[in-house]
BALUM-750294 format. One record per atom (N, C-alpha, C): residue number from 0; residue in three letters; atom name; x, y, z. Coordinates in pm, whole numbers, plus 50000, padded with zeros to 5 digits. Layout:
<pts>
<pt resi="NUM" resn="ALA" name="CA" px="X" py="Y" pz="Z"/>
...
</pts>
This chain:
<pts>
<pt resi="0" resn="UNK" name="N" px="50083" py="49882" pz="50000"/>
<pt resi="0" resn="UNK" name="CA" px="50000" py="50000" pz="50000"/>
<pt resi="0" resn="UNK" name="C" px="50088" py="50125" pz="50000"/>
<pt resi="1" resn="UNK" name="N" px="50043" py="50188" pz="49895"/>
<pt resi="1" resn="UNK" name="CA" px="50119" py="50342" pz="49871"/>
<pt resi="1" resn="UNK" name="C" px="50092" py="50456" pz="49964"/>
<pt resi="2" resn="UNK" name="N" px="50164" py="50502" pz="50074"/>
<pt resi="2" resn="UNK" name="CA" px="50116" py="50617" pz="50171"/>
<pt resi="2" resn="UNK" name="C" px="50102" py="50726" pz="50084"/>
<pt resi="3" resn="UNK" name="N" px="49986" py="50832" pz="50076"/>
<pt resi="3" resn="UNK" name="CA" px="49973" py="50918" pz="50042"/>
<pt resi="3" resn="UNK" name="C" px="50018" py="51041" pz="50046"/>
<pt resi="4" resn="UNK" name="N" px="50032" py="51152" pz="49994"/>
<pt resi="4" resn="UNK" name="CA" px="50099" py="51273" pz="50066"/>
<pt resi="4" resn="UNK" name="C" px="49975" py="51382" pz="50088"/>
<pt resi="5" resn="UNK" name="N" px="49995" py="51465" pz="50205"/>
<pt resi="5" resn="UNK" name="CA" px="49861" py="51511" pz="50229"/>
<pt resi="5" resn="UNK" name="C" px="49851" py="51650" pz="50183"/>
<pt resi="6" resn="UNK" name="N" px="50045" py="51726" pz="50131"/>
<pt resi="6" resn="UNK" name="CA" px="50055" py="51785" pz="50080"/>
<pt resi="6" resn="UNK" name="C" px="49991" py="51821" pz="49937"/>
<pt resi="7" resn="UNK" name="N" px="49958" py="51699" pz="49850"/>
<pt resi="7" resn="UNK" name="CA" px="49947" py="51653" pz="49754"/>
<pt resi="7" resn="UNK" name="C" px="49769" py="51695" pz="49732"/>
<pt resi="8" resn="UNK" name="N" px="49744" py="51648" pz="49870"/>
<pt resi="8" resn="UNK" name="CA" px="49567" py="51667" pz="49840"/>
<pt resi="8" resn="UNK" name="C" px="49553" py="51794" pz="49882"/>
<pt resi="9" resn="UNK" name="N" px="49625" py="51880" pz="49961"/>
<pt resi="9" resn="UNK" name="CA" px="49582" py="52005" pz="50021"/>
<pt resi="9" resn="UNK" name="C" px="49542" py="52107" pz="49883"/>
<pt resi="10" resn="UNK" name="N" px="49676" py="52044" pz="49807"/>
<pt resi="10" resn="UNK" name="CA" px="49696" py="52159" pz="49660"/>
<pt resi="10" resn="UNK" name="C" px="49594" py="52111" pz="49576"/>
<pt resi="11" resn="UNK" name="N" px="49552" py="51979" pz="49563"/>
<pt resi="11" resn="UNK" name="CA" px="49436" py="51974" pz="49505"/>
<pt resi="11" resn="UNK" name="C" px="49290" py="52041" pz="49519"/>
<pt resi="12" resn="UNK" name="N" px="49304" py="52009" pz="49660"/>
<pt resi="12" resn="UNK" name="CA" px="49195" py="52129" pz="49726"/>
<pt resi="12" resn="UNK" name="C" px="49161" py="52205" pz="49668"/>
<pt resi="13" resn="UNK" name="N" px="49286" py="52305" pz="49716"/>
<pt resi="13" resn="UNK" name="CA" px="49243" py="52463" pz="49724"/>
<pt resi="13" resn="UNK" name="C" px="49265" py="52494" pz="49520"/>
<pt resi="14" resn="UNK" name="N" px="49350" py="52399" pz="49455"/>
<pt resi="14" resn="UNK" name="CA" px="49318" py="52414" pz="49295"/>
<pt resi="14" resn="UNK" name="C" px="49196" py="52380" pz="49245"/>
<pt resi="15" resn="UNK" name="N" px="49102" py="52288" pz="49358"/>
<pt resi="15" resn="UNK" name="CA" px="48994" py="52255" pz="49257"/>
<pt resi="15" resn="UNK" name="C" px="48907" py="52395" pz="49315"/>
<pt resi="16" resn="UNK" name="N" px="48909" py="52448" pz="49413"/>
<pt resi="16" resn="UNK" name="CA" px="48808" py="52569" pz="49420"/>
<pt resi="16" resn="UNK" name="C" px="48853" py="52634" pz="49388"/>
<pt resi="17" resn="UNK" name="N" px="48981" py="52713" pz="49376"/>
<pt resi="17" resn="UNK" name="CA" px="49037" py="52769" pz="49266"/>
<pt resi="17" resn="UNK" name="C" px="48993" py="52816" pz="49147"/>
<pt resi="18" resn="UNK" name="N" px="48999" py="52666" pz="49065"/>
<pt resi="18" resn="UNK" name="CA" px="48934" py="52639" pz="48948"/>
<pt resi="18" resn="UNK" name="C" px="48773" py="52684" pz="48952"/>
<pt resi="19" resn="UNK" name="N" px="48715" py="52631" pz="49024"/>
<pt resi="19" resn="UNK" name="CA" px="48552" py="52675" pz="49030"/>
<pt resi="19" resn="UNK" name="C" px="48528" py="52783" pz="49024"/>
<pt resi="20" resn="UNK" name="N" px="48580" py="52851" pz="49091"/>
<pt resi="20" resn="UNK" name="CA" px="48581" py="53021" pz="49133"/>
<pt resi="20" resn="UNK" name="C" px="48569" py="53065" pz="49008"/>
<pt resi="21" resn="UNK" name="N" px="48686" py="53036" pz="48917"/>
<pt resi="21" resn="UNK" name="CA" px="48728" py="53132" pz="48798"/>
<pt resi="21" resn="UNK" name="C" px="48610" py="53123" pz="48721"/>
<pt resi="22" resn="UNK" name="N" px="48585" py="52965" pz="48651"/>
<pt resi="22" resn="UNK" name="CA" px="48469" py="52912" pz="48585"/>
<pt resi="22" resn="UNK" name="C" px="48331" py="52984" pz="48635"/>
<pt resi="23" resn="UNK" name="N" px="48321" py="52956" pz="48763"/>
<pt resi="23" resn="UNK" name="CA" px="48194" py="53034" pz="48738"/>
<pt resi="23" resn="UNK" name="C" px="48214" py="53201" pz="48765"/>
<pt resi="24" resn="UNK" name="N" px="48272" py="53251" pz="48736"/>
<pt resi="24" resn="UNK" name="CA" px="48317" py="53385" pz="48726"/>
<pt resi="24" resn="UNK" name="C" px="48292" py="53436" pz="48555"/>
<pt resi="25" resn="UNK" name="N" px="48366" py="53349" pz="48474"/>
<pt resi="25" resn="UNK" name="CA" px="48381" py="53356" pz="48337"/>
<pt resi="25" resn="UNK" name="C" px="48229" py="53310" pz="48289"/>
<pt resi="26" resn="UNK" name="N" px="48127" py="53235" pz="48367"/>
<pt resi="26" resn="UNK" name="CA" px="48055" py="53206" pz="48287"/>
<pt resi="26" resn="UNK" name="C" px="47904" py="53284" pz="48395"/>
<pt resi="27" resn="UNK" name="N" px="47933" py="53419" pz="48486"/>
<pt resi="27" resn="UNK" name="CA" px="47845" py="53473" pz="48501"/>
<pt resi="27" resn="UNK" name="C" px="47754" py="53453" pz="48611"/>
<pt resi="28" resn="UNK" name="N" px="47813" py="53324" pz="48661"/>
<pt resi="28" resn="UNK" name="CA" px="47705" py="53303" pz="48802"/>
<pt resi="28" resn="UNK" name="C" px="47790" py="53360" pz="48938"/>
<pt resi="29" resn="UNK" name="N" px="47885" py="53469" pz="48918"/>
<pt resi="29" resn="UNK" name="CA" px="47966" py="53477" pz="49021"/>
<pt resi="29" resn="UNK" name="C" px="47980" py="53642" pz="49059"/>
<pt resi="30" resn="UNK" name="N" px="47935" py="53723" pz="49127"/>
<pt resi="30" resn="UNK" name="CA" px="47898" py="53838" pz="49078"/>
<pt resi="30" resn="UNK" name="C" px="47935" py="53919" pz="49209"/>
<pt resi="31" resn="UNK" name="N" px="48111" py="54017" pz="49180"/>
<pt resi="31" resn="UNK" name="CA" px="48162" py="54077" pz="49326"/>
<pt resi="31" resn="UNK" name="C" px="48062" py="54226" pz="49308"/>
<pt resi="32" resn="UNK" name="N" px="47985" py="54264" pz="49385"/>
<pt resi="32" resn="UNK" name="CA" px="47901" py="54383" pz="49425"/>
<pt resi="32" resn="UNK" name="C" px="48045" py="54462" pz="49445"/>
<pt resi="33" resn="UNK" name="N" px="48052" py="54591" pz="49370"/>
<pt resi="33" resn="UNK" name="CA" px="48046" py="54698" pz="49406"/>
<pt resi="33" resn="UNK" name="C" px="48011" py="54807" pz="49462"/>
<pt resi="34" resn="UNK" name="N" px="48065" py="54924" pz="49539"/>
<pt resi="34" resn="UNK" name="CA" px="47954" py="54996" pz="49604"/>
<pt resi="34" resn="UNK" name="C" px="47881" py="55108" pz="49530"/>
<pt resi="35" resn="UNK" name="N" px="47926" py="55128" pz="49377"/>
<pt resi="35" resn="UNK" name="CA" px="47818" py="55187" pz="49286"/>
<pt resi="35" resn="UNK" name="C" px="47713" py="55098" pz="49240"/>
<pt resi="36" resn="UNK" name="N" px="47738" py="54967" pz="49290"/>
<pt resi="36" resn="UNK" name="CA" px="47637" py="54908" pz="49223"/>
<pt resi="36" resn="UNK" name="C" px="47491" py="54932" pz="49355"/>
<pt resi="37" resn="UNK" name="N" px="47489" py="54980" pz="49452"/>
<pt resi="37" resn="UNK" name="CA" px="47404" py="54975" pz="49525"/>
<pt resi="37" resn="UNK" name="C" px="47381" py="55130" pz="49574"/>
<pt resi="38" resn="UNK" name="N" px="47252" py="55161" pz="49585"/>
<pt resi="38" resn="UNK" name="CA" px="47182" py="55282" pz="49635"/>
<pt resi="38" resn="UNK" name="C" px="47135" py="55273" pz="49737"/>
<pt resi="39" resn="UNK" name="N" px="47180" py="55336" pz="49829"/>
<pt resi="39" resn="UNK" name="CA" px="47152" py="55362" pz="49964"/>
<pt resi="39" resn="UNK" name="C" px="46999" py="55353" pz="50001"/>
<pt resi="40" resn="UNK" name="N" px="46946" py="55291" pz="50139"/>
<pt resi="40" resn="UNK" name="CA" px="46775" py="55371" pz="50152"/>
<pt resi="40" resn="UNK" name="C" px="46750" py="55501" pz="50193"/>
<pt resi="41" resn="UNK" name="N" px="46869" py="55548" pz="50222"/>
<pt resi="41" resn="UNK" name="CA" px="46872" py="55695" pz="50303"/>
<pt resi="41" resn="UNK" name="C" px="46908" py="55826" pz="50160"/>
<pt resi="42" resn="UNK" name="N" px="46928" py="55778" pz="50070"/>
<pt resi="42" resn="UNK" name="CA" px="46904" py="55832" pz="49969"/>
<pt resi="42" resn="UNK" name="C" px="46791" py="55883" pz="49914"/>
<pt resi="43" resn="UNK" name="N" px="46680" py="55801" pz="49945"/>
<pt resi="43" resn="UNK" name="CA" px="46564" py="55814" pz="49932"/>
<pt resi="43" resn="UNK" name="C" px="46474" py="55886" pz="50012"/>
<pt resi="44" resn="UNK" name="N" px="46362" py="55976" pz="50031"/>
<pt resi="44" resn="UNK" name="CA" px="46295" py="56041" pz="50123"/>
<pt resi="44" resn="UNK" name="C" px="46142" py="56053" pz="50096"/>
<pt resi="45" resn="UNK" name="N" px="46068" py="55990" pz="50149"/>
<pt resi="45" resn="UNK" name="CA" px="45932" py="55952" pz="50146"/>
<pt resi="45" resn="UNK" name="C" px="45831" py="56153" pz="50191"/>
<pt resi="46" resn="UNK" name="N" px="45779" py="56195" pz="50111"/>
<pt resi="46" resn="UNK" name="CA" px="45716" py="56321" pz="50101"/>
<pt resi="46" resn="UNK" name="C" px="45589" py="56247" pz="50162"/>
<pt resi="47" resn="UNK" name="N" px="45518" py="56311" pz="50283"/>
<pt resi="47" resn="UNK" name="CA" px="45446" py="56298" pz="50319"/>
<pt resi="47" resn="UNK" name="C" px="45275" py="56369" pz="50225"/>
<pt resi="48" resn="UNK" name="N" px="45220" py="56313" pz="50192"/>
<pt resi="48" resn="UNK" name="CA" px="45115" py="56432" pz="50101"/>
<pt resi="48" resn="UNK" name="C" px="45018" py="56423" pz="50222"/>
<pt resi="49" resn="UNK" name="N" px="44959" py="56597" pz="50245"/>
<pt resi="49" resn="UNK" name="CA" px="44876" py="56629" pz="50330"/>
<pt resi="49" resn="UNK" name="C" px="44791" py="56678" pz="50232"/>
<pt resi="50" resn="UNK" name="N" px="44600" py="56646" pz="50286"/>
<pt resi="50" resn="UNK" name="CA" px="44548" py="56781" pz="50192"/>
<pt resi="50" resn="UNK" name="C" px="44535" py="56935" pz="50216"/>
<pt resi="51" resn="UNK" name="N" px="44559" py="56977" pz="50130"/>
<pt resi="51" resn="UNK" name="CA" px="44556" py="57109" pz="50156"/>
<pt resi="51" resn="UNK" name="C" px="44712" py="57176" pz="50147"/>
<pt resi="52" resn="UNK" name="N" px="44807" py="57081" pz="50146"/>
<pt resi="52" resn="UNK" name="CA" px="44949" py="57150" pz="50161"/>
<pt resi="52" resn="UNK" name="C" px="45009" py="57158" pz="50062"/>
<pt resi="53" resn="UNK" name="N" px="45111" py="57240" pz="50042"/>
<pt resi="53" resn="UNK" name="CA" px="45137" py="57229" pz="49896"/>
<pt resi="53" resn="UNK" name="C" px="45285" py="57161" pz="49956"/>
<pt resi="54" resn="UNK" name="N" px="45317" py="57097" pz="49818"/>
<pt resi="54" resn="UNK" name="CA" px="45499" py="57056" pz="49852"/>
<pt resi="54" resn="UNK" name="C" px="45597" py="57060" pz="49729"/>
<pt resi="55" resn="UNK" name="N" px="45719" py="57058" pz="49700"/>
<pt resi="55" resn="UNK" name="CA" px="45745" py="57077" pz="49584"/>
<pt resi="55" resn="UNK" name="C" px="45886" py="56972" pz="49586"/>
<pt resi="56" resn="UNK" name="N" px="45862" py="56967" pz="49426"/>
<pt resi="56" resn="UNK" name="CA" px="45962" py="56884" pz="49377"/>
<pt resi="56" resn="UNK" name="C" px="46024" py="56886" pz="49259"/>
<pt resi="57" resn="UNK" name="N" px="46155" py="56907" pz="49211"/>
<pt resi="57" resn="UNK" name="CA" px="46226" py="56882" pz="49119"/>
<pt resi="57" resn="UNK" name="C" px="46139" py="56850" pz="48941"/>
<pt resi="58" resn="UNK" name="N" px="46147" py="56901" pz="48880"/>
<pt resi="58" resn="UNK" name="CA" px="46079" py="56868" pz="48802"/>
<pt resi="58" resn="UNK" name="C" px="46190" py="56751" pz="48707"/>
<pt resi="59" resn="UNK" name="N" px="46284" py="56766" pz="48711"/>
<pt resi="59" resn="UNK" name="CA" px="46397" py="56693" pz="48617"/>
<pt resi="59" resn="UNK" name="C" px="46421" py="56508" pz="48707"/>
<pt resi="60" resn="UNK" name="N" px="46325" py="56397" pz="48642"/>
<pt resi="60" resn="UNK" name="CA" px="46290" py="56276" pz="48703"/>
<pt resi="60" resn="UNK" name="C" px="46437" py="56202" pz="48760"/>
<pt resi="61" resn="UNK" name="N" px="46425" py="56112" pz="48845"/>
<pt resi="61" resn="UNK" name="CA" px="46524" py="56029" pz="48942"/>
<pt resi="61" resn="UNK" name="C" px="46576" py="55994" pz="48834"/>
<pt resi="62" resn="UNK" name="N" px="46709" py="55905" pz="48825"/>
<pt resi="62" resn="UNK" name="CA" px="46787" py="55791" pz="48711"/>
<pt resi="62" resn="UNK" name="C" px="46731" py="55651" pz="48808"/>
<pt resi="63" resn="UNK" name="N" px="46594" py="55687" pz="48828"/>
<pt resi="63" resn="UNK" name="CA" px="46528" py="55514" pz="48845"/>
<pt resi="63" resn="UNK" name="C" px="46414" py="55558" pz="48815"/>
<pt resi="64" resn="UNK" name="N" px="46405" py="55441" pz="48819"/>
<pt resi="64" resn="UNK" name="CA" px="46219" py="55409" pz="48754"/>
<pt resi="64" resn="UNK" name="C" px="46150" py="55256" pz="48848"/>
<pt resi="65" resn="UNK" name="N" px="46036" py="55331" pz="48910"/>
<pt resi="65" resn="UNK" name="CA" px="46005" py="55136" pz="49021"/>
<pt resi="65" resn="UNK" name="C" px="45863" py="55107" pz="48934"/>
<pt resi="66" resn="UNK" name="N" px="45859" py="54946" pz="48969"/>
<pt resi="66" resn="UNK" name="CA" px="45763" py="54917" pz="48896"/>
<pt resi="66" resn="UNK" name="C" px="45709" py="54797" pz="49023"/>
<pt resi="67" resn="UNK" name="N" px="45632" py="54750" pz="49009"/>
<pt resi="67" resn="UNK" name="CA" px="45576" py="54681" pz="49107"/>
<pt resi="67" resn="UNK" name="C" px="45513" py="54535" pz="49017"/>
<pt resi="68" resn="UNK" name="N" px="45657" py="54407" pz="49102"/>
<pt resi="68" resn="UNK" name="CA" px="45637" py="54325" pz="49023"/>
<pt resi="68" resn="UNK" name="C" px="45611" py="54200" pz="49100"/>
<pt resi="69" resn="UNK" name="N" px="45545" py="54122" pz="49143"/>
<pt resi="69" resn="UNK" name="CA" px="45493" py="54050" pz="49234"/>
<pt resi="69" resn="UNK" name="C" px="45455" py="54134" pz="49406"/>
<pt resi="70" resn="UNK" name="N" px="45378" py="54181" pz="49380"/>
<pt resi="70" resn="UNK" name="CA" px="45373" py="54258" pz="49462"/>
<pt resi="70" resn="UNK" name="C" px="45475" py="54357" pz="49565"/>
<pt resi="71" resn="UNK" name="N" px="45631" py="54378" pz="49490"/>
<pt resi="71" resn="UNK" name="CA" px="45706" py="54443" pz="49566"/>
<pt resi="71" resn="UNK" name="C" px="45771" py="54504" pz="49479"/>
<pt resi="72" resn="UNK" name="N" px="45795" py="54627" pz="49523"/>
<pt resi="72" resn="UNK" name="CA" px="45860" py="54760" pz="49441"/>
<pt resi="72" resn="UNK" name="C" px="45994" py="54762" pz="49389"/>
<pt resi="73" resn="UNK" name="N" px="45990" py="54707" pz="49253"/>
<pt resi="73" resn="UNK" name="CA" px="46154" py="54733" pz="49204"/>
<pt resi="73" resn="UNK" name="C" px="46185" py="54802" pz="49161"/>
<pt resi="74" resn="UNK" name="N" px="46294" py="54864" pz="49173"/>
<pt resi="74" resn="UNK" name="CA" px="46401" py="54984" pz="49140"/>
<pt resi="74" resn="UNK" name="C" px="46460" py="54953" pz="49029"/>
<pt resi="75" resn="UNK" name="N" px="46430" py="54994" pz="48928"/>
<pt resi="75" resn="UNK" name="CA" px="46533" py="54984" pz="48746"/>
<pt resi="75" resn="UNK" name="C" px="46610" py="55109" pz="48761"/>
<pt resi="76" resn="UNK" name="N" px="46767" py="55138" pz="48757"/>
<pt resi="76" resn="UNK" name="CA" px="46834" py="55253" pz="48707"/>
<pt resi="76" resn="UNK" name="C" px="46886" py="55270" pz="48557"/>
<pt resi="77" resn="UNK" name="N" px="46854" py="55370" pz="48509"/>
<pt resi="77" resn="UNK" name="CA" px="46848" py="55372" pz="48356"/>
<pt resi="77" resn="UNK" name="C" px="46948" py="55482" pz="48297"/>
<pt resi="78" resn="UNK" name="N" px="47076" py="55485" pz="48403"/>
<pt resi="78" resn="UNK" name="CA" px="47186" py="55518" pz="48404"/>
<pt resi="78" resn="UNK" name="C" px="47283" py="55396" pz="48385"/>
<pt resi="79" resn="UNK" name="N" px="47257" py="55304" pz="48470"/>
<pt resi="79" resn="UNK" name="CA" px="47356" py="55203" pz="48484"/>
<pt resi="79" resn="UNK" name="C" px="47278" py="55043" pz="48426"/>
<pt resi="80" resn="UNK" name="N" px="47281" py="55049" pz="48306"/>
<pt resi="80" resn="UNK" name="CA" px="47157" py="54927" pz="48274"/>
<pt resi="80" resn="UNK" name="C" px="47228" py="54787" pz="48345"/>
<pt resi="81" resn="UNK" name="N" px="47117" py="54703" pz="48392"/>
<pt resi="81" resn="UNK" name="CA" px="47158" py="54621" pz="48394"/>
<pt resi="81" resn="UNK" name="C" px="47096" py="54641" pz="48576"/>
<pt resi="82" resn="UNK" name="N" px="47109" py="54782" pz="48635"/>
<pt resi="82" resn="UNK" name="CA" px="47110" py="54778" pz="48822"/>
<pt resi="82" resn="UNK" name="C" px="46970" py="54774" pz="48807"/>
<pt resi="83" resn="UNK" name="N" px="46911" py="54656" pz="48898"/>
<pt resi="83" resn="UNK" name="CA" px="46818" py="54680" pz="48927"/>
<pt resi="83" resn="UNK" name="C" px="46828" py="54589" pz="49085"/>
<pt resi="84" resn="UNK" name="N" px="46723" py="54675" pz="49178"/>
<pt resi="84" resn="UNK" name="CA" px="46730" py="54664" pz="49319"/>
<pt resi="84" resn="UNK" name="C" px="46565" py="54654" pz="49379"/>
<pt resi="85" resn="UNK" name="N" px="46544" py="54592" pz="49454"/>
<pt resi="85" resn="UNK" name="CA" px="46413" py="54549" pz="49539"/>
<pt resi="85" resn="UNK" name="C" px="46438" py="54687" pz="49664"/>
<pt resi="86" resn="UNK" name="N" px="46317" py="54762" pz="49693"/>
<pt resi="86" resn="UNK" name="CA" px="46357" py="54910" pz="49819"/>
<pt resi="86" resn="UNK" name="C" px="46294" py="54771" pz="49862"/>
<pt resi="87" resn="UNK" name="N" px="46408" py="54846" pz="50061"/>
<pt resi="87" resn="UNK" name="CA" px="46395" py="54780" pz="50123"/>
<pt resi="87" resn="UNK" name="C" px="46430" py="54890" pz="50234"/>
<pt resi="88" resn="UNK" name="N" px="46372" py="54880" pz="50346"/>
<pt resi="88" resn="UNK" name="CA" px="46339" py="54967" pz="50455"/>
<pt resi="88" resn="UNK" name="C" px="46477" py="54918" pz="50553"/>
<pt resi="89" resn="UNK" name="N" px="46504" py="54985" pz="50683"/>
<pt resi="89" resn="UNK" name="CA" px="46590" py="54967" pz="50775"/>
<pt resi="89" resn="UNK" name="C" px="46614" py="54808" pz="50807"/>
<pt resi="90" resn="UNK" name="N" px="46509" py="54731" pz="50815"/>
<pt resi="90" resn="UNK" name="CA" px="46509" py="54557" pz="50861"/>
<pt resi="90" resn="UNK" name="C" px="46544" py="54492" pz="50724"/>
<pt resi="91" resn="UNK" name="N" px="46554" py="54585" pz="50610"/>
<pt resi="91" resn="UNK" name="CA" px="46536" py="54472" pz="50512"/>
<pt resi="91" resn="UNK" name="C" px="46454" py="54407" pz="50470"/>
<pt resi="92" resn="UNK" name="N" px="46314" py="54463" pz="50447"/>
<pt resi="92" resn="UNK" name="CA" px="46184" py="54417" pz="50477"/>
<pt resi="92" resn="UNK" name="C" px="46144" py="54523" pz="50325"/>
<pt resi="93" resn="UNK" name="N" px="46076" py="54448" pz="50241"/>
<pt resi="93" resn="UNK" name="CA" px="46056" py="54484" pz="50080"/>
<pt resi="93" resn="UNK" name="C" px="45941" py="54578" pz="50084"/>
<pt resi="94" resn="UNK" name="N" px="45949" py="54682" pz="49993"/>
<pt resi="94" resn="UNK" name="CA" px="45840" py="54731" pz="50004"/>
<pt resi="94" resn="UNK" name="C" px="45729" py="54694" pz="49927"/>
<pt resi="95" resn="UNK" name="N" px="45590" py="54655" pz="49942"/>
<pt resi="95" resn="UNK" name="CA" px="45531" py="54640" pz="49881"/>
<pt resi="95" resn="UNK" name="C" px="45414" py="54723" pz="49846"/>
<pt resi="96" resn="UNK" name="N" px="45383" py="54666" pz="49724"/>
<pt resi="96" resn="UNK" name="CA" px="45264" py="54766" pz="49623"/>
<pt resi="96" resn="UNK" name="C" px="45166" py="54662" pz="49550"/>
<pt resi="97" resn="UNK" name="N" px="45044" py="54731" pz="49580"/>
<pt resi="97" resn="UNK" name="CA" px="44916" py="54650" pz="49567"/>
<pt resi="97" resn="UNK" name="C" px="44900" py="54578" pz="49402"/>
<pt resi="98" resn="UNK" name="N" px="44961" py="54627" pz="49310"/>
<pt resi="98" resn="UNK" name="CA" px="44951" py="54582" pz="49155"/>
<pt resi="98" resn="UNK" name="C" px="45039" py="54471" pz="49130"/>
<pt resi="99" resn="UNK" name="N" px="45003" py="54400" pz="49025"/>
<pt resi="99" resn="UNK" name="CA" px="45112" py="54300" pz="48972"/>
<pt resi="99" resn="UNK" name="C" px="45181" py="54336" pz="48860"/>
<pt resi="100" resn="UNK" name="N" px="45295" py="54345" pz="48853"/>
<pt resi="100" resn="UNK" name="CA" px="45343" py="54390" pz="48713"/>
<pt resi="100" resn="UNK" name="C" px="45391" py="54232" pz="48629"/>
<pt resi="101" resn="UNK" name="N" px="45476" py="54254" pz="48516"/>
<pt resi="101" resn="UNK" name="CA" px="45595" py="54179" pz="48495"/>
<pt resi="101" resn="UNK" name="C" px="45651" py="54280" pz="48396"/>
<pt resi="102" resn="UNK" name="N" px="45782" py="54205" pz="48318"/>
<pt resi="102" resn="UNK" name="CA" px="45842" py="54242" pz="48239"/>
<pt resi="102" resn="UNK" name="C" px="45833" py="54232" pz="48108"/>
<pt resi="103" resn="UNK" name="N" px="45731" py="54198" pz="48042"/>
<pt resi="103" resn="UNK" name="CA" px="45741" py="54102" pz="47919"/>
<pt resi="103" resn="UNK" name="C" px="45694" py="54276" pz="47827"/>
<pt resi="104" resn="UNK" name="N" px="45735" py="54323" pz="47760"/>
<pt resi="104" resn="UNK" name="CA" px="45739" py="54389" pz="47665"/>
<pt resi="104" resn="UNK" name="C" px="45802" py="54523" pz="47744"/>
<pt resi="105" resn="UNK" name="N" px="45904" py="54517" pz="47823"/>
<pt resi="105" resn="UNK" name="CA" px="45910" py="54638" pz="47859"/>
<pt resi="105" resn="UNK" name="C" px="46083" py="54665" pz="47834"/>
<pt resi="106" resn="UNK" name="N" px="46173" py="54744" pz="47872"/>
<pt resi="106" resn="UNK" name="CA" px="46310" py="54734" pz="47871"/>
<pt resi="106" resn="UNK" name="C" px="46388" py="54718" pz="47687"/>
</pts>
């Protein structure tokens, strides 16, 4: 019986995840977040509407656009194609909106 070397398997190891890493990197299921890729929630500021009050706003629109797609509000940026983000409050907790959307003729 041939004793093994354990050196031998360690490098196999860490080459076969190695290897995985790259592969699925090159083929797209592997995806390092940047911090432009994400928009803050504190970026955002919820305008209270009262009646009777007036309030004002920017006339020149956000670089997002939300749409409400299983019942929770997604964020499309149409600066950076491709970002799109679920709002999500302090817990991380989705916001939701009473309509169903999808995607099929839109983008």
């Amino acid at each position: 019986m041939s004793a093994t070397n354990p050196v031998h398997l360690i490098l196999t190891a860490v080459g076969s995840v190695a290897v995985t890493v790259v592969a699925l990197g090159h083929y797209g299921y592997l995806h390092v977040a940047r911090p432009e890729d994400a928009l803050l929630l504190s970026e955002f500021t919820m305008l209270k509407t009262v009646p009777g009050e007036d309030y004002r706003i920017s006339l020149k629109p956000a670089s997002q656009v939300a749409q409400c797609i299983d019942g929770v509000l997604v964020l499309f940026d149409t600066e950076q194609k491709g970002l799109t983000g679920v709002l999500v409050d302090q817990r991380r907790q989705a916001v939701r909106c009473p309509g169903q959307g999808t995607l099929e003729g839109e983008q």
